[in-house]
C-alpha positions as CSV (number, residue, x, y, z in Angstrom):
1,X,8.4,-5.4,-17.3
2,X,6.1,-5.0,-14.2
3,X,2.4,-3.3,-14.4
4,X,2.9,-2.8,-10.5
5,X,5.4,-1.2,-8.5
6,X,6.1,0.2,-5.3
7,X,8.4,2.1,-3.1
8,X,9.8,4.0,-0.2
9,X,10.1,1.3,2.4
10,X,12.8,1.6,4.5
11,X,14.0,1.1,8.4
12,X,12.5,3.7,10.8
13,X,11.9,4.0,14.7
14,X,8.8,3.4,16.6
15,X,6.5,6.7,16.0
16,X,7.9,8.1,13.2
17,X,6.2,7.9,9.5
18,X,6.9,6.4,5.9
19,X,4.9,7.1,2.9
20,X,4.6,4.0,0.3
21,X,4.6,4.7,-3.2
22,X,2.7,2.8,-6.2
23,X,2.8,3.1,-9.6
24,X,0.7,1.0,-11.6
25,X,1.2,0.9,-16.1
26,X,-1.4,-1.7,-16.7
27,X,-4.1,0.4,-18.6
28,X,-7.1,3.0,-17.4
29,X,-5.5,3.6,-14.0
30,X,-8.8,5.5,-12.5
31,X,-10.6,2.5,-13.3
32,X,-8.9,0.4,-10.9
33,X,-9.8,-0.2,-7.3
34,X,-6.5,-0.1,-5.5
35,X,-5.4,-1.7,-2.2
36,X,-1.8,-2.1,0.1
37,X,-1.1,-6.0,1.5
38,X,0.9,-6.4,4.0
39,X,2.9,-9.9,4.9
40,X,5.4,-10.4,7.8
41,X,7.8,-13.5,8.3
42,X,5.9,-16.8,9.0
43,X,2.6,-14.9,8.5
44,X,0.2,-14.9,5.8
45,X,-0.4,-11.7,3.7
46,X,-3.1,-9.5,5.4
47,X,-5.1,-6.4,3.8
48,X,-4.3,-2.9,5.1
49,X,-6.2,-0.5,3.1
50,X,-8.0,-0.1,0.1
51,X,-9.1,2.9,-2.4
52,X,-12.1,2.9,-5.2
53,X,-11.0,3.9,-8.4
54,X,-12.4,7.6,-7.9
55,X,-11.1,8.1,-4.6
56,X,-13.8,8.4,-2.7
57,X,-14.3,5.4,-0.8
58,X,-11.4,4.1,1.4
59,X,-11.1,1.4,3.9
60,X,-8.6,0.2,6.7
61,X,-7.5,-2.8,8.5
62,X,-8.5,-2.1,12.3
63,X,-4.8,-2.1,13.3
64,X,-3.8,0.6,10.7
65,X,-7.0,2.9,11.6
66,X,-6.4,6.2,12.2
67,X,-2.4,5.7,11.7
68,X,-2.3,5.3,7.7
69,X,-4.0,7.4,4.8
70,X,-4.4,5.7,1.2
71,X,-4.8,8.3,-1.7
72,X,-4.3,8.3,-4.9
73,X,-3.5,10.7,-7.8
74,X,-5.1,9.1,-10.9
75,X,-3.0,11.9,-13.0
76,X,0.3,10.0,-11.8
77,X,-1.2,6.9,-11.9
78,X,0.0,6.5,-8.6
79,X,-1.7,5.4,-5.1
80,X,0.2,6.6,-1.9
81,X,-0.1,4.7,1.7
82,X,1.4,7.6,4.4
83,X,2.0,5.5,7.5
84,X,2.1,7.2,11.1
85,X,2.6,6.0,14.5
86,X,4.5,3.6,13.1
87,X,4.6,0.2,15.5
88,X,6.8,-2.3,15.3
89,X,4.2,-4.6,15.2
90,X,4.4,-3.1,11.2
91,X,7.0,-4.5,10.0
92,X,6.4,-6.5,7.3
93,X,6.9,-6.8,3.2
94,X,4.3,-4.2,1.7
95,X,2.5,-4.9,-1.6
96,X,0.6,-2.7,-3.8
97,X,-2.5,-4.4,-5.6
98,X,-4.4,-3.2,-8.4
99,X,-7.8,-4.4,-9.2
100,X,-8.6,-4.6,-12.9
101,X,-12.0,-6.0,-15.1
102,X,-10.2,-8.9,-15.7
103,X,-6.9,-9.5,-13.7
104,X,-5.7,-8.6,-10.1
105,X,-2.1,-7.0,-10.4
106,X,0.9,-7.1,-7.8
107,X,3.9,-5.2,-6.9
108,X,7.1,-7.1,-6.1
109,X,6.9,-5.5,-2.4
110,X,8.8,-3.0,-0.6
111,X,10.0,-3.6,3.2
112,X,9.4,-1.5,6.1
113,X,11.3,-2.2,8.9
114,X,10.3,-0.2,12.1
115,X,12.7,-0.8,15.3
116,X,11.4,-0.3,19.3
């Protein structure tokens, strides 16, 4: 049914940590640049981080530098976002984004919810 799914959002308090899950099913995996989204209420959806397809070249949002880690394991087909320092200034839908030759993939969206 969907190519793109994430997980492991959830309500937490200011400081603590969440890691996001995504597991992508929409072909060669490794060959996909990989990125999170983020979109809060009344807001439009705004990048957070990104991943190449080998791993080795990641980027972040200013206001998630130094507090989140992308990685992925192209094994599991999977791309992780581990989230620290967590503000409430976070809170917002998360969506997983793969980048293909042809198509852009995304996840429904998982909600993180962090309270002051």
């Amino acid at each position: 049914q969907r190519h793109v799914v994430e997980s492991g959002g959830g309500l937490v308090q200011a400081g603590g940590s969440l890691r996001l899950s995504c597991v992508a099913s929409t072909g060669t995996f490794s060959s996909y640049t990989m990125g999170w989204f983020r979109q809060a209420p009344g807001k439009e959806r705004e990048f957070v981080a990104g991943i190449s397809g080998n791993g080795y070249s990641t980027s972040y949002a200013e206001a998630v530098e130094g507090r989140f880690t992308i990685s992925r394991v192209n094994a599991a087909n999977t791309v992780y976002l581990q989230m620290n320092s967590l503000k409430p200034e976070d809170t917002a839908v998360y969506y997983c984004n793969a980048q293909t030759m042809n198509v852009d993939y995304w996840g429904q969206g998982t909600q993180v919810t962090v309270s002051s």
